[in-house]
C-alpha positions as CSV (number, residue, x, y, z in Angstrom):
1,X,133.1,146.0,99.3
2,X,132.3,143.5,96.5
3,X,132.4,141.0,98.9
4,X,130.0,142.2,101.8
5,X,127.5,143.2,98.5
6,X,127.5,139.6,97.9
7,X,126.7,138.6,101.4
8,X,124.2,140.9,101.6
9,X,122.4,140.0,98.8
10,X,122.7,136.7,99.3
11,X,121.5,136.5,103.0
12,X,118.5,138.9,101.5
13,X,117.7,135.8,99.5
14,X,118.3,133.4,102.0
15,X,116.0,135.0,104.3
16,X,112.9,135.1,101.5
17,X,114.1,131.4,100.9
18,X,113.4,130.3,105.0
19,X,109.7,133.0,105.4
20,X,107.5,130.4,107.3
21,X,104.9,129.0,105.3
22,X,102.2,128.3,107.9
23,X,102.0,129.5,111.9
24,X,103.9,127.6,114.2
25,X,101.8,125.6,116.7
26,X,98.5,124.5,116.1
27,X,95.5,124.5,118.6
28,X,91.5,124.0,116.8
29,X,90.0,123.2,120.2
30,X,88.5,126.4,120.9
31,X,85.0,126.0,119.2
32,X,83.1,123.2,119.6
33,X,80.6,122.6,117.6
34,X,79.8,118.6,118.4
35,X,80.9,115.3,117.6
36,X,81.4,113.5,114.2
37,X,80.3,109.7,114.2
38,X,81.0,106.8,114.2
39,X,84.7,105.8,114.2
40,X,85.4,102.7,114.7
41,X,84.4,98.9,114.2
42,X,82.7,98.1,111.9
43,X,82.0,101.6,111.3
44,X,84.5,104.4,109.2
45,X,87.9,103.6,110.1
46,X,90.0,105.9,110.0
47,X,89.3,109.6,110.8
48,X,92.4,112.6,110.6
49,X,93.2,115.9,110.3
50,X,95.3,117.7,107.8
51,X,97.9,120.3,108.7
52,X,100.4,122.0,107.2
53,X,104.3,122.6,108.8
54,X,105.5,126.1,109.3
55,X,109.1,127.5,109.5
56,X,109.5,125.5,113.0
57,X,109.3,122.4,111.4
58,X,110.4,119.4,113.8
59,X,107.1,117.9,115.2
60,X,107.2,117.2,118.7
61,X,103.9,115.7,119.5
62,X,100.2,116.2,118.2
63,X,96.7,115.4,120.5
64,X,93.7,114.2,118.8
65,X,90.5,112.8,120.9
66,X,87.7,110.8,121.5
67,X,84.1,111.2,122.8
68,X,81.6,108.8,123.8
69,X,81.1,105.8,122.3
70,X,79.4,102.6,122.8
71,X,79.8,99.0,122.6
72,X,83.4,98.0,123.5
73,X,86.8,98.5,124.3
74,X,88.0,101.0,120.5
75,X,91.6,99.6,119.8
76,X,93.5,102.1,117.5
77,X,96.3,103.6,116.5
78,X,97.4,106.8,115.5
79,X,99.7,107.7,112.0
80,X,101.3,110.8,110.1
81,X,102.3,110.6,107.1
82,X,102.7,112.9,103.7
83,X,99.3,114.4,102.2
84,X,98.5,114.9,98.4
85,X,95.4,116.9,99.1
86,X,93.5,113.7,98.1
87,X,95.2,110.3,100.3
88,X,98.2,109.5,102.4
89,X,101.4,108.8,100.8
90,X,104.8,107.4,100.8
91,X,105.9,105.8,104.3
92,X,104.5,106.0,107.6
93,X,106.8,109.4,109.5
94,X,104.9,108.2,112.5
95,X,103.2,104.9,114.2
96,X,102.2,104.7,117.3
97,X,101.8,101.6,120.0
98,X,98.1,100.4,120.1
99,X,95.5,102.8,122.0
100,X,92.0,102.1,123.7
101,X,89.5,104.0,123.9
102,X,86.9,102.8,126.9
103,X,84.2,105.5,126.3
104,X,83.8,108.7,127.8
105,X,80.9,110.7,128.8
106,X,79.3,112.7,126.2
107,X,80.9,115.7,125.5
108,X,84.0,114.6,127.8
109,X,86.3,114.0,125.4
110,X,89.7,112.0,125.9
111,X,92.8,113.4,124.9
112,X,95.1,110.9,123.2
113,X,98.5,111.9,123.5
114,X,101.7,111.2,121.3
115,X,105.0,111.9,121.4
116,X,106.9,112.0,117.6
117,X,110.4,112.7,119.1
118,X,111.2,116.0,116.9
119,X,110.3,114.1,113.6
120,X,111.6,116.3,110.8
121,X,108.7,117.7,108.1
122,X,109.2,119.9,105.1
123,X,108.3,123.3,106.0
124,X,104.8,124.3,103.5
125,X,104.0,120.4,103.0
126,X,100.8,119.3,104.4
127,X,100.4,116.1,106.0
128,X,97.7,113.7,107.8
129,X,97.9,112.7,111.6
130,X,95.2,110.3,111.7
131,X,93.4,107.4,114.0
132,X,92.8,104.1,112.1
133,X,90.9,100.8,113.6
134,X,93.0,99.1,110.2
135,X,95.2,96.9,111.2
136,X,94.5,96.5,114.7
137,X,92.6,93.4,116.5
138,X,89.0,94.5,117.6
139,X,85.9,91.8,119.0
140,X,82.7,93.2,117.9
141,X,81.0,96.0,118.0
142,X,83.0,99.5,119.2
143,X,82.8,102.7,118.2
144,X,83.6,106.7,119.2
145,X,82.9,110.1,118.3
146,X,85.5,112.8,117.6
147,X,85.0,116.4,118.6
148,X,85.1,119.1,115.5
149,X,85.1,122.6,115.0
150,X,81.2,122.3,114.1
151,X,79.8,122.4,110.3
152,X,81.3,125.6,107.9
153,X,83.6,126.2,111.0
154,X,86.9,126.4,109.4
155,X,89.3,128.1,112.2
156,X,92.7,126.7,110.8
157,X,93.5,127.3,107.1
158,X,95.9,124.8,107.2
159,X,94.5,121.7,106.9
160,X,90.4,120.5,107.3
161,X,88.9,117.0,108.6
162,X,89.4,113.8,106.8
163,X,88.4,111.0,107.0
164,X,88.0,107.1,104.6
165,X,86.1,104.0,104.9
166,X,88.9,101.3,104.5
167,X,87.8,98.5,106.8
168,X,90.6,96.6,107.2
169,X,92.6,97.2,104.8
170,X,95.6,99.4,105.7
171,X,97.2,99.6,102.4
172,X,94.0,101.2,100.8
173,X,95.2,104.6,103.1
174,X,97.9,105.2,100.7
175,X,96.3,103.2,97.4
176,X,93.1,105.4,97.0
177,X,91.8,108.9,97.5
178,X,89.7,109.0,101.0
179,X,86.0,109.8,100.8
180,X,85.8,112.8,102.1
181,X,89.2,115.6,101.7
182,X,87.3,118.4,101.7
183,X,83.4,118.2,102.6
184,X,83.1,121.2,105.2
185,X,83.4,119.4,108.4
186,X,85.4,122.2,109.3
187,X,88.1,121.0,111.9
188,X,88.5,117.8,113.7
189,X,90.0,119.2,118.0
190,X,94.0,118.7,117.1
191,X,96.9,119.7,118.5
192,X,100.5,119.9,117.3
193,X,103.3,120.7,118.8
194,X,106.7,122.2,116.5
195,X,110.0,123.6,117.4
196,X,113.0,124.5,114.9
197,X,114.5,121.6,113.3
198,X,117.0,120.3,110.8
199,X,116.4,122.8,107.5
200,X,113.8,121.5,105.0
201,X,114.9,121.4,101.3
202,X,113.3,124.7,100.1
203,X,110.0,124.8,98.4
204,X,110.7,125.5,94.2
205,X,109.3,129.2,94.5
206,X,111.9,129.1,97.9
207,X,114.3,128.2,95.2
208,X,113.6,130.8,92.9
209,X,113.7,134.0,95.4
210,X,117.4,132.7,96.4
211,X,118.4,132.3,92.8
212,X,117.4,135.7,92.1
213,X,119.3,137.0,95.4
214,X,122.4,135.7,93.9
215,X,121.5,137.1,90.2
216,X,121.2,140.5,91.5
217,X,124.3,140.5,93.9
218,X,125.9,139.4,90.5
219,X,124.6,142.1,88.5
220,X,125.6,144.6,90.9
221,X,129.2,143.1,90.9
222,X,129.3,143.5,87.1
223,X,127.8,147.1,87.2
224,X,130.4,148.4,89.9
225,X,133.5,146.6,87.6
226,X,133.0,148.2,85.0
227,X,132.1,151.3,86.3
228,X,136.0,150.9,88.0
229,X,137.0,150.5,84.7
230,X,135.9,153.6,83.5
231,X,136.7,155.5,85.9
232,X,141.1,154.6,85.3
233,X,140.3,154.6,81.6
């Protein structure tokens, strides 16, 4: 009996520890509300969208896109990484091979598509999947619009638009806070894909349901011992 209490209270606890955070999939492309410009060169580099991982926490691809544009071919590629609420951080989780963008007819947006391979995330972190022009050889003149959610349009709580004028410089994504984390673009059209993956470390507050799970199963076990020993005294 004292043993199957235990369990039970401790799967109880286990079960508050793994509540998902966040919905699973995400999907913002079902309002559009326009295009934000110009990404590109020698215009803002890098633009991205912020999201943050559910209980199904293995990514297995995300879709971002382009509309329009002018001038050249666009050169890009595409990133996530770990989010502060302010800039990119640690290492690259994700880099993909360089993309081109040849332009599109307004409103005709391309779908750029990448696979991540069931990359393991923490379950309630937020990260950035992003585009960047850094890093990557462009001639001249190119740029591109990305298709958003439309001004005050907020339809995913998870995450919002982003977006940072770093020329170049590729380091400056995880060395300074972006301009813009949190101007009401709304969101940027995303997709990401998640299934159940290897278990993510528990959040702290994760932490402290399961520690109470445990304290109560061994309070109960204390409160039926000595009730046993009453009961032969």
């Amino acid at each position: 009996m004292k043993l199957n209490l235990f369990i039970g209270a401790a799967a109880l606890a286990l079960g508050l520890a793994s509540a998902p955070a966040m919905a699973q999939d995400i999907d913002t492309t079902g309002t559009y509300g326009g295009d934000i410009s110009s990404f590109g060169t020698p215009n803002t580099a890098t633009y991205g969208q912020t999201f943050t991982v559910g209980a199904e926490n293995a990514l297995n691809s995300f879709t971002m896109y382009l509309d329009s544009g002018s001038g050249g071919a666009l050169n890009f590629q595409a990133y996530v990484y770990a989010w502060t609420g302010s800039r990119a951080v640690g290492n690259a989780l994700f880099a993909s091979t360089t993309q081109q963008f040849n332009g599109s007819s307004y409103g005709n947006p391309v779908a750029f598509d990448f696979n991540t391979g069931s990359l393991n995330l923490v379950s309630g972190q937020q990260y950035v999947a992003f585009v960047t022009t850094a890093g990557v050889a462009n001639s001249g003149y190119a740029s591109a619009y990305m298709p958003f959610n439309g001004w005050g349009t907020d339809t995913y709580a998870g995450g919002d638009f982003v977006y940072f004028n770093n020329g170049t410089d590729f380091a400056q994504l995880t060395a300074r806070n972006w301009d813009c984390t949190g101007c009401g673009f709304g969101d940027a059209h995303f997709k990401a894909d998640f299934t159940a993956g290897i278990s993510a470390v528990p959040e702290p507050a994760a932490w402290g349901m399961l520690i109470g799970g445990f304290g109560l199963a061994g309070g109960m076990m204390r409160s039926r011992a000595r009730k046993g020993r009453t009961a032969i005294a």
